[in-house]
BADOPA-655277 format. One record per residue (C-alpha): x, y, z. Coordinates in steps of 0.5 Angstrom, whole numbers, plus 500, padded with zeros to 3 digits. Example, Ala and Ser with C-alpha at 12.3 -4.5 7.8 and 13.67 -1.06 7.14 Angstrom:
REM BADOPA-655277
525491516/527498514/
END
This chain:
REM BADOPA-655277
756519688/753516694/757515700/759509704/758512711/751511713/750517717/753521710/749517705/742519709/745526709/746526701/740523701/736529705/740534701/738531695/731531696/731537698/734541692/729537688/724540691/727547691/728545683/720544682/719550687/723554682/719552676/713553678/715559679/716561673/708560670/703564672/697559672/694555678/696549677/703552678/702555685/698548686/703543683/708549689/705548695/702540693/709537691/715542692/713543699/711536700/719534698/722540702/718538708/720529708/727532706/728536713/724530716/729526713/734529715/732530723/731523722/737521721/741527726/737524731/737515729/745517729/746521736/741515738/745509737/751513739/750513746/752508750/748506757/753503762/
END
């Protein structure tokens, strides 16, 4: 269940990104053929990579919009 917090949200967010793709790198571990380690790098890396993106993302719009100039 998703949080009502923003800054929570986009974190379950991130984190939920990121454990589908260790889900599809973990599958395409377990066949031996080409299109495994292409469907590995192509797709499991790619949402690993917008989950980290996401999160820093989110890291740095919160701190961001934090900071209170005088």
């Amino acid at each position: 269940m998703l949080s009502t917090n923003a800054f929570d949200r986009k974190l379950q967010i991130s984190g939920m990104i990121l454990i589908i793709g260790l889900v599809v790198e973990g599958l395409c571990l377990l066949s031996g053929s080409p299109i495994g380690f292409i469907l590995f790098v192509g797709v499991g890396v790619l949402l690993i990579a917008i989950g980290m993106l996401h999160y820093l993302y989110s890291l740095a719009s919160t701190a961001s919009s934090s900071v209170k100039w005088d």
